[in-house]
C-alpha positions as CSV (number, residue, x, y, z in Angstrom):
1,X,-64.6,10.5,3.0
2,X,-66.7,8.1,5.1
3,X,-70.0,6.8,4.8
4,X,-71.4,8.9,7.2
5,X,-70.2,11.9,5.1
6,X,-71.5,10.3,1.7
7,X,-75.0,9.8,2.9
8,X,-75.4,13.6,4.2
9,X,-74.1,14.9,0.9
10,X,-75.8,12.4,-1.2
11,X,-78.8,11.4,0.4
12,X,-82.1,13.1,-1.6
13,X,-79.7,13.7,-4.7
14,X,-81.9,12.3,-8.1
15,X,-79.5,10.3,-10.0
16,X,-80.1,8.6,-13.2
17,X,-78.9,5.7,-14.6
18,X,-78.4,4.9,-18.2
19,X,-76.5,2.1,-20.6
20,X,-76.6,1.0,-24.0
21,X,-78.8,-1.9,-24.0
22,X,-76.7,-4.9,-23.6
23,X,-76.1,-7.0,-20.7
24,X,-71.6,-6.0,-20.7
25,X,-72.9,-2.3,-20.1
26,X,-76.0,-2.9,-17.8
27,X,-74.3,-5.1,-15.5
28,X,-71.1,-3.5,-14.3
29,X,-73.2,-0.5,-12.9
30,X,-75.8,-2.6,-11.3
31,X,-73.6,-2.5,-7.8
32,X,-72.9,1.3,-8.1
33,X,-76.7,1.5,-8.4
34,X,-77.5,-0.3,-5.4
35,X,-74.5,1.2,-3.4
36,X,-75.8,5.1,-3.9
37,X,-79.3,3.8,-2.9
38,X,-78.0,2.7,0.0
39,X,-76.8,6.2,0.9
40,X,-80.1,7.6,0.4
41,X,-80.6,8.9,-3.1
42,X,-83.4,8.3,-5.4
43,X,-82.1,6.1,-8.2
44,X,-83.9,5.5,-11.4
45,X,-82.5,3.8,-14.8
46,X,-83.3,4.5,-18.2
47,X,-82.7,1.1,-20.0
48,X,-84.0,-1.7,-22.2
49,X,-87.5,-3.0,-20.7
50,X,-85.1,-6.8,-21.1
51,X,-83.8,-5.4,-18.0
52,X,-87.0,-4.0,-16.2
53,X,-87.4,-7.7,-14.1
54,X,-83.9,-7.0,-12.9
55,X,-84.7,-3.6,-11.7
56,X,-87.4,-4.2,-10.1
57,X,-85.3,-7.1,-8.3
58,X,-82.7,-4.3,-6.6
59,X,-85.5,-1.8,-6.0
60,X,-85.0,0.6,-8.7
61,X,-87.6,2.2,-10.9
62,X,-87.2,1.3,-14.1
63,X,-87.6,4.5,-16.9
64,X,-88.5,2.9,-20.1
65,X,-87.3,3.4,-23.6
66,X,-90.1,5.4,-25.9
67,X,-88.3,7.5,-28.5
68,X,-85.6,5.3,-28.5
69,X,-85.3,2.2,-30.6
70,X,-84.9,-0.7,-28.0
71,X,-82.2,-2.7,-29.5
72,X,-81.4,-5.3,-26.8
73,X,-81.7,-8.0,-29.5
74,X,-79.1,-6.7,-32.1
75,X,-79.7,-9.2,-34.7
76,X,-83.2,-8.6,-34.8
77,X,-83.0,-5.0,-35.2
78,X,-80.8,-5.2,-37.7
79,X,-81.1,-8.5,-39.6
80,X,-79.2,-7.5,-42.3
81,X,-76.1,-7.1,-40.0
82,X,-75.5,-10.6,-39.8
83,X,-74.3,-10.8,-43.8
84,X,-71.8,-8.4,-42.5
85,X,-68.4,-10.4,-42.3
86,X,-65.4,-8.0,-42.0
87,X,-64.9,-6.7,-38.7
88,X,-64.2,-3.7,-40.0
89,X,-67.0,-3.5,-42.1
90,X,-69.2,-4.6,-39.3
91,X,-67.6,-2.1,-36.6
92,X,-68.9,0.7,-39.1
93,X,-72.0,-0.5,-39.2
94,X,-72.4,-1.0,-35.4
95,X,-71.3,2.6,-34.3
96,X,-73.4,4.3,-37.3
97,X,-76.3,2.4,-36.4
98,X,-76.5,0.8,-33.0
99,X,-75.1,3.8,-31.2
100,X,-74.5,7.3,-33.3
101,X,-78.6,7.1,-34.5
102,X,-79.8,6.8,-31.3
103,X,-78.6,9.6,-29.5
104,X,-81.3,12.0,-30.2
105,X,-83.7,9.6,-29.4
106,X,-82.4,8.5,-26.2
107,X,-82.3,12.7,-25.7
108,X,-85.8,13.4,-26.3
109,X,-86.7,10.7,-23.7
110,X,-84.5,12.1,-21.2
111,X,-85.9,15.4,-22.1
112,X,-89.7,14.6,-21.5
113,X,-88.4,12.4,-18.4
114,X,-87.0,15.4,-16.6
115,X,-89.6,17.9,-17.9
116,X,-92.3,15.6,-16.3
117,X,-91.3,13.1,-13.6
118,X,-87.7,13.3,-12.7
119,X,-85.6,16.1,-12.6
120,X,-82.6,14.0,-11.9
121,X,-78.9,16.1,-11.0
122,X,-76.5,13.5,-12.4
123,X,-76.5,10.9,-15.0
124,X,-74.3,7.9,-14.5
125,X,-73.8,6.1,-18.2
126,X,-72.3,3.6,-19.6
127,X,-69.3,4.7,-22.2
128,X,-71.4,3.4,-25.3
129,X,-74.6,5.5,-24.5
130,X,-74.5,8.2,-27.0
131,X,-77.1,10.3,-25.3
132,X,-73.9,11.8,-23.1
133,X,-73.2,14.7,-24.7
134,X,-77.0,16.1,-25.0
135,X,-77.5,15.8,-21.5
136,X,-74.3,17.8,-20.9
137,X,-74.8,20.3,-23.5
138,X,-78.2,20.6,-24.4
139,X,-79.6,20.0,-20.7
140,X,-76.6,21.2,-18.9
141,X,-76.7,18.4,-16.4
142,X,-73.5,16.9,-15.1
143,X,-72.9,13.3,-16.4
144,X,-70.4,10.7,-14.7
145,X,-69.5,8.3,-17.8
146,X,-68.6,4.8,-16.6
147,X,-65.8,3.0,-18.8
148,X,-67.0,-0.9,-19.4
149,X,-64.7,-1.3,-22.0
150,X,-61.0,-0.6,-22.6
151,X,-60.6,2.8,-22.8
152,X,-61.3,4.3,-26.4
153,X,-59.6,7.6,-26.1
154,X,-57.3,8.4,-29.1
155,X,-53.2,8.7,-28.2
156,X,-50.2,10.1,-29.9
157,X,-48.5,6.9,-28.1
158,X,-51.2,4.1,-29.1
159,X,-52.7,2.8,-32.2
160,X,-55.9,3.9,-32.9
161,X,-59.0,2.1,-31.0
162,X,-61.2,-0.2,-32.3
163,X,-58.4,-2.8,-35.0
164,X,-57.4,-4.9,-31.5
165,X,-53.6,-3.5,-32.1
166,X,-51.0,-3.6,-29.0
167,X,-48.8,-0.1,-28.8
168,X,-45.5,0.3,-29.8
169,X,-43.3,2.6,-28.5
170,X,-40.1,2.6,-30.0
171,X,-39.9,5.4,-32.9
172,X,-40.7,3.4,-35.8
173,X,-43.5,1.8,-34.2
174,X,-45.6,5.8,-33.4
175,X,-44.7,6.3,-36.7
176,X,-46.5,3.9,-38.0
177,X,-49.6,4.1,-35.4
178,X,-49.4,8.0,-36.5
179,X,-50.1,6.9,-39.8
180,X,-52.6,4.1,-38.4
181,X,-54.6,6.7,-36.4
182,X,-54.6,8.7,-39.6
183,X,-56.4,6.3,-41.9
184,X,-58.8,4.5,-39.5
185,X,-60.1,8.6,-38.7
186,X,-60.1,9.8,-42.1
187,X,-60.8,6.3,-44.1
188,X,-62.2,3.3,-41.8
189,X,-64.3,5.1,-39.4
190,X,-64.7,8.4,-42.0
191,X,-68.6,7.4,-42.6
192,X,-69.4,7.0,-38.8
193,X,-67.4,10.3,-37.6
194,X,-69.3,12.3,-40.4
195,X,-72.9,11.3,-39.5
196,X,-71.9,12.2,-35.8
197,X,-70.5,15.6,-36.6
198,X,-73.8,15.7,-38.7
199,X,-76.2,15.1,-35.7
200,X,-74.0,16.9,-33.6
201,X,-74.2,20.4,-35.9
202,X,-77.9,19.5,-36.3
203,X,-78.3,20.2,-32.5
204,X,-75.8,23.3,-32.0
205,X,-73.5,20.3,-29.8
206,X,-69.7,22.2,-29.9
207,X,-67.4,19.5,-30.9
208,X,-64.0,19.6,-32.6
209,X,-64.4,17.3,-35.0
210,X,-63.7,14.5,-32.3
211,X,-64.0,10.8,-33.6
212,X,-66.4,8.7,-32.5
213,X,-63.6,6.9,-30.1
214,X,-63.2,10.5,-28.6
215,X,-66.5,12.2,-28.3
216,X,-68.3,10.6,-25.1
217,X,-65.3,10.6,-22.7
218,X,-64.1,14.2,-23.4
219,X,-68.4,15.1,-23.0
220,X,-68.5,13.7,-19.6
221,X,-68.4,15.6,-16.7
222,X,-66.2,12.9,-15.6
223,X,-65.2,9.6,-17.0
224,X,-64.6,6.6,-14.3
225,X,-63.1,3.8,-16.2
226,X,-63.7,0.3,-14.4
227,X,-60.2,-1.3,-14.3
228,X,-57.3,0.0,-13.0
229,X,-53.7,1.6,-14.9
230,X,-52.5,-2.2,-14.7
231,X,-54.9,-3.1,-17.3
232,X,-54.6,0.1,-19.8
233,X,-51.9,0.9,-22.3
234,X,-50.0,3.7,-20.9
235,X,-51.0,7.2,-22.3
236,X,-49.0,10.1,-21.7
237,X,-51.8,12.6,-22.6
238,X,-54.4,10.7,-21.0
239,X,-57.5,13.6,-20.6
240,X,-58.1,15.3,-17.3
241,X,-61.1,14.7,-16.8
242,X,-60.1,10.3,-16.6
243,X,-60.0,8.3,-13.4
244,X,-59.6,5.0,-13.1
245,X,-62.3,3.1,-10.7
246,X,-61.4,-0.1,-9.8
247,X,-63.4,-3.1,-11.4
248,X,-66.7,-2.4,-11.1
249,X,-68.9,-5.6,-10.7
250,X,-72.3,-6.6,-11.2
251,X,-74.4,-6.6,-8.1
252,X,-75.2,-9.9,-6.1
253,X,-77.5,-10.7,-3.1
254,X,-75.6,-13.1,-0.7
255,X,-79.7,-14.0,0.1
256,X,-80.6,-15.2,-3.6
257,X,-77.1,-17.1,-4.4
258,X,-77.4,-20.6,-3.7
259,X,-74.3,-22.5,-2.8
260,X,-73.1,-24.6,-5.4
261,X,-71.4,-27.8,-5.4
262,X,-70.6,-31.0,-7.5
263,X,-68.1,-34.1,-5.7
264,X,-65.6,-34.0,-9.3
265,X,-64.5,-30.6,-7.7
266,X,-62.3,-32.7,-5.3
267,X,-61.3,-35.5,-7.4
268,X,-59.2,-34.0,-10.3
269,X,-56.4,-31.5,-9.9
270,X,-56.4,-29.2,-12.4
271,X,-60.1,-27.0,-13.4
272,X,-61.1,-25.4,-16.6
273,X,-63.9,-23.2,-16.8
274,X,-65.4,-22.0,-20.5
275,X,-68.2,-19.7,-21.0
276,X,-69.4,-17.4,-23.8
277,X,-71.5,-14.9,-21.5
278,X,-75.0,-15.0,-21.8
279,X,-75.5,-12.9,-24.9
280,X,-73.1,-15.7,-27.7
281,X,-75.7,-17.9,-28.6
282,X,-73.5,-19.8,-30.9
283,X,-72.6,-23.0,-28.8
284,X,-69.9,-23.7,-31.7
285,X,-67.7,-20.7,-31.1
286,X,-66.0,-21.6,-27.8
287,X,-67.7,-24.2,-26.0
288,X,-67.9,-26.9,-28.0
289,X,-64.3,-26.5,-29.2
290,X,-63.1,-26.7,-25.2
291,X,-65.4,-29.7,-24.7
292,X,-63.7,-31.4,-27.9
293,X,-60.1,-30.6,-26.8
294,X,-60.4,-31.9,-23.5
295,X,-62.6,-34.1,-23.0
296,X,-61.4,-37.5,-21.6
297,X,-58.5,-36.0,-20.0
298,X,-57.2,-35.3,-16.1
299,X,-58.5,-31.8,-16.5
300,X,-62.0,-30.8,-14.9
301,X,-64.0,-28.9,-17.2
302,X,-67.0,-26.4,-16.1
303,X,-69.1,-25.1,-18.9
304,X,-71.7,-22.3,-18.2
305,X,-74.3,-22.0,-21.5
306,X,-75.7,-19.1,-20.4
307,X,-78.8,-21.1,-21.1
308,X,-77.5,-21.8,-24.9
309,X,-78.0,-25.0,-26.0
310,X,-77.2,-26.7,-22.5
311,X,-79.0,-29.9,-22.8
312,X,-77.7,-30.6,-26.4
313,X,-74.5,-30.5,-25.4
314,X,-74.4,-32.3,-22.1
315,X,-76.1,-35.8,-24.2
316,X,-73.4,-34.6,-27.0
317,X,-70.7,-34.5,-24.1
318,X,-71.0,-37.3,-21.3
319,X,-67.8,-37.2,-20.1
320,X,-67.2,-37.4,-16.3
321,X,-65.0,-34.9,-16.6
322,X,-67.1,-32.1,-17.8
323,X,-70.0,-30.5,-16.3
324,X,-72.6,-28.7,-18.2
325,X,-74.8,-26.5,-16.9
326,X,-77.3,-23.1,-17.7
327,X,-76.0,-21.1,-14.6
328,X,-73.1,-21.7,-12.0
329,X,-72.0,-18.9,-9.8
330,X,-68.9,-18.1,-10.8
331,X,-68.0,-16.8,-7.2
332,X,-68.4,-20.8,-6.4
333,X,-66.1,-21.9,-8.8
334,X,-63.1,-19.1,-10.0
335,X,-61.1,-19.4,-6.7
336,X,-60.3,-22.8,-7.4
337,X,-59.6,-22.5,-11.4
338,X,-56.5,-23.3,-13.1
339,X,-57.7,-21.8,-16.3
340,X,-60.6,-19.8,-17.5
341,X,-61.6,-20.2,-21.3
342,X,-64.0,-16.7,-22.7
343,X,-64.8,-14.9,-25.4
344,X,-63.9,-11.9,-24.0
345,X,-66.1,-9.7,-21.9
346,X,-65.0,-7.2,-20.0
347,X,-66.8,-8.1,-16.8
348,X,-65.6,-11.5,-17.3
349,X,-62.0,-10.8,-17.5
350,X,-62.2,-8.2,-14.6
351,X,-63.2,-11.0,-12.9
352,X,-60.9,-13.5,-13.9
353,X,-58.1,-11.0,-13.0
354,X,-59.8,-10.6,-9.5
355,X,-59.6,-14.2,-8.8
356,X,-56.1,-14.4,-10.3
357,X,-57.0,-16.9,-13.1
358,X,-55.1,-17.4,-16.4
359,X,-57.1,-17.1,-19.2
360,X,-57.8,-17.8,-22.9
361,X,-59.5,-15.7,-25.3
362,X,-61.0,-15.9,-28.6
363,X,-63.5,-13.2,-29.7
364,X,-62.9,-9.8,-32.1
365,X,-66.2,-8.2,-32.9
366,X,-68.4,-5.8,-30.4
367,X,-64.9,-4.8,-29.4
368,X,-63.5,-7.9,-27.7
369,X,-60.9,-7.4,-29.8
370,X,-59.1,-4.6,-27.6
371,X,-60.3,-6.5,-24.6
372,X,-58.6,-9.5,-25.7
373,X,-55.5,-7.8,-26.9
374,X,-54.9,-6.2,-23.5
375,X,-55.2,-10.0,-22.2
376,X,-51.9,-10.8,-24.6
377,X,-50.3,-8.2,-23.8
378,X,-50.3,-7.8,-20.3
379,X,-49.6,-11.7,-20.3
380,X,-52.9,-12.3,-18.1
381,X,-53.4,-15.6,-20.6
382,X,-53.1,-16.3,-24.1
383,X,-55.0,-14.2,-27.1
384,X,-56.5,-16.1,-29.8
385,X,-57.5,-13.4,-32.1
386,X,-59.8,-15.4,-33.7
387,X,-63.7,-15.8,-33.5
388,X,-64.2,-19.5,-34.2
389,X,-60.9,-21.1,-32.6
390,X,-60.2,-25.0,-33.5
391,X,-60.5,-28.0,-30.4
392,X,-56.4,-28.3,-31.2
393,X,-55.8,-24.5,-31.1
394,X,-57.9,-24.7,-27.4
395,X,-55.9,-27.8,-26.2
396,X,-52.5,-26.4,-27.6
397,X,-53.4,-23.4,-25.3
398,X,-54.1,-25.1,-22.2
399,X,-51.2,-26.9,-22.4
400,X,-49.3,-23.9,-23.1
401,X,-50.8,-21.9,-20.2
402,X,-50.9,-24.5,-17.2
403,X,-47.1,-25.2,-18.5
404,X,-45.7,-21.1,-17.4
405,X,-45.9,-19.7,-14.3
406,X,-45.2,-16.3,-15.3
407,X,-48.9,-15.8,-16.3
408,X,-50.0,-16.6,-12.6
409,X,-47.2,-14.3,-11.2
410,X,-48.5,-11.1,-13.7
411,X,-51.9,-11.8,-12.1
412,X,-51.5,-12.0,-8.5
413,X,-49.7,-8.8,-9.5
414,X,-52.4,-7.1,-10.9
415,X,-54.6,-8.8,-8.5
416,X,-53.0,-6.8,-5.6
417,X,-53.6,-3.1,-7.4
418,X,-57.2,-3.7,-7.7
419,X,-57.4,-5.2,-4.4
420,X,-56.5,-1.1,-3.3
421,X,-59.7,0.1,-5.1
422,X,-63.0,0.0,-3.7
423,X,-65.3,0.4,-6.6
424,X,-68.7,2.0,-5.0
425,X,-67.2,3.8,-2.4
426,X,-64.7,6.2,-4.7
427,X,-67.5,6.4,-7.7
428,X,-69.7,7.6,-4.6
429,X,-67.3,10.0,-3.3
430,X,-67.0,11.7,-7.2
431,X,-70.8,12.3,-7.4
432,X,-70.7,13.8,-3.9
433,X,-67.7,15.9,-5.4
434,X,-69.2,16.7,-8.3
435,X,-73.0,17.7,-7.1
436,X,-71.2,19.9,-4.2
437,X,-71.6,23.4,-6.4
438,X,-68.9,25.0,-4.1
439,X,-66.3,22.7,-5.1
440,X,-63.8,24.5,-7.9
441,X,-63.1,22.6,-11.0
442,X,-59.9,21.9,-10.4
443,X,-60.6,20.4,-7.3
444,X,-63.5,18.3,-8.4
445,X,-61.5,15.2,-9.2
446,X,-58.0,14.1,-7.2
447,X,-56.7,11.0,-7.8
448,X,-58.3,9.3,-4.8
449,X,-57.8,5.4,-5.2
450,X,-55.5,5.2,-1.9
451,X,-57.9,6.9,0.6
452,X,-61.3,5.3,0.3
């Protein structure tokens, strides 16, 4: 389908955005936003008011959070979370808590938003918002769930989601991810999958008893998953209503970027970037590890703060070989890398594998764990599995991953299967798909990557 085709069946459509309100689950749909605006439809987003400065930025109405406990700052909504330490422990606590809760209240917003203002055809959400299946159910309005995460979906051929495990599949190793599956749903995650059947029975939501790793992609409409079948375990009874999207990227204004450049780019020949994202504010996780490991050395070394602690550690780091900075576009500088150092992310790593960069990972909670694992096993870089890596474990790395060529050659691998998605273009065509009434089911959703 063309443009020209997109903008007649989109144009006028009322879509509404939504995301769990964190910047991995706002950012990824920012260009799909932007992209459907551009075809004419009347875009709005239901979010944190953190992000209302950044709406207004792109042009889109911002719908602000009123039943619904804003919890953009984690820690200070829940300050006891922090004395948390197991990641099990603290998973639980997370999907009871952050996400589960919240659902009716994101519902009732949604509810008075369409009764008074906005009578929007089609949400688009992120896979974490848990208001999904009360729009589909209760409201009976189609919902398009985007996937900024590895998928969740339980499978007879995986271990269960959430414990950062890589599959097996010889016979002994289902076996024991049969049994896995089996304990994290009726022992780990019991307490979480119980107060969601709970909210769900409270509000007549049909359900079978689906875990909490199950429930939103199987109560989407349709479920777009950002990423491509190169960077998934393979599932044999992957659902129907799954599509893989392409890495879907944060949106940028080629006006507001400003070019950035620093004369160490050209004199050393091999270039490290490490960054924790902007929401890590713990400078002692990653960064200063990397800075300790190689400083002093032949190696370039970019760090991005995210605005954590920047000045600290540039008079704690002098170095000429390592620059410190709040902010450096990343489209400057990850062309030219040699290694790329993160905790994990899922729009960092999409963008490391765009760019074709080995990388290094070190993060397990708020599910960087199955991010990072996927990393390891695809052997894009090297998995720490650890939270707080050591300067020697970091260096050890580096030397490790500028040493093998293979990890370049799985990239620019991977690298060439994205490169035959295009992101907005296919997400557009689904909606347009999808709010065409005439269209059967079973024609609602071909597998499409190769012709747009």
């Amino acid at each position: 389908m063309n443009n020209t085709e997109l903008i007649r069946h989109l144009a006028g459509k009322k879509i509404l955005f939504a995301n769990f309100p964190a910047d991995g689950h706002f950012n990824p749909l920012t260009g799909l936003a932007v992209y459907l605006q551009d075809l004419g439809c009347d875009v709005r987003w239901y979010t944190s008011e953190k992000y209302a400065p950044r709406l207004k930025q792109m042009g889109i109405p911002h719908v602000p959070m009123k039943a619904a406990m804003d919890i953009s700052d984690v820690d200070n909504a829940f300050p006891e979370r922090e004395k948390i330490n197991g990641m099990i422990a603290k998973l639980r606590f997370d999907i009871t808590n952050i996400f589960i809760l919240r659902g009716p209240e994101y519902y009732a917003d949604l509810l008075q938003l369409y009764s008074t203002s906005f009578a929007f055809d089609l949400l688009i959400a992120d896979c974490a918002f848990t208001g999904v299946p009360f729009v589909k159910d209760l409201m009976k309005i189609p919902v398009i769930g985007i996937g900024v995460l590895p998928l969740t979906e339980t499978s007879k051929d995986l271990p269960p989601s959430g414990l950062g495990m890589t599959p097996s599949y010889s016979l002994i190793g289902k076996i024991k991810q049969a049994l896995l599956r089996k304990i994290s749903d009726k022992i780990l995650f019991k307490r979480p999958n119980q107060v969601l059947h709970e909210i769900l029975d409270k509000y007549d939501i049909p359900h079978n008893r689906e875990t909490v790793f199950d429930l939103l992609p199987k109560k989407t409409t349709l479920f777009l998953q950002s990423g491509t079948p190169g960077f998934e375990y393979y599932r044999s009874d992957l659902s129907s209503n799954i599509r893989f999207a392409g890495a879907l990227l944060p949106f940028s204004s080629k006006r507001t970027l400003q070019s950035w450049f620093d004369k160490r780019l050209t004199e050393y020949k091999k270039m490290v970037i490490v960054t924790q994202g902007t929401v890590e504010k713990n400078i002692e996780k990653i960064i200063v590890p990397t800075l300790e490991a190689l400083k002093d050395t032949d190696i370039l070394v970019i760090a991005t703060t995210g605005g954590s602690g920047t000045a600290e550690l540039q008079s704690r780091f002098p170095q000429k070989n390592i620059i410190i900075a709040d902010f450096i576009p990343f489209s400057e500088i990850m062309p030219y890398a040699d290694a790329y150092i993160t905790n994990g992310g899922y729009g960092g790593v999409m963008l490391g594998i765009e760019n074709k960069v080995p990388m290094i990972v070190a993060g397990v909670h708020e599910g960087k764990n199955e991010i990072n694992a996927r990393v390891g096993y695809f052997k894009l870089g090297i998995n720490l599995r650890k939270e707080n890596p050591t300067a020697s474990e970091i260096k050890k790395a580096v030397t490790k991953l500028l040493g093998n060529s293979a990890y370049k050659e799985n990239l620019n691998k991977l690298a060439k299967e994205f490169a035959t998605y295009n992101p907005n273009k296919l997400c557009a065509y689904y909606a347009s798909r999808l709010l065409q009434q005439q269209v059967e089911q079973d024609e609602l959703f071909p597998e499409l990557a190769a012709i747009v």
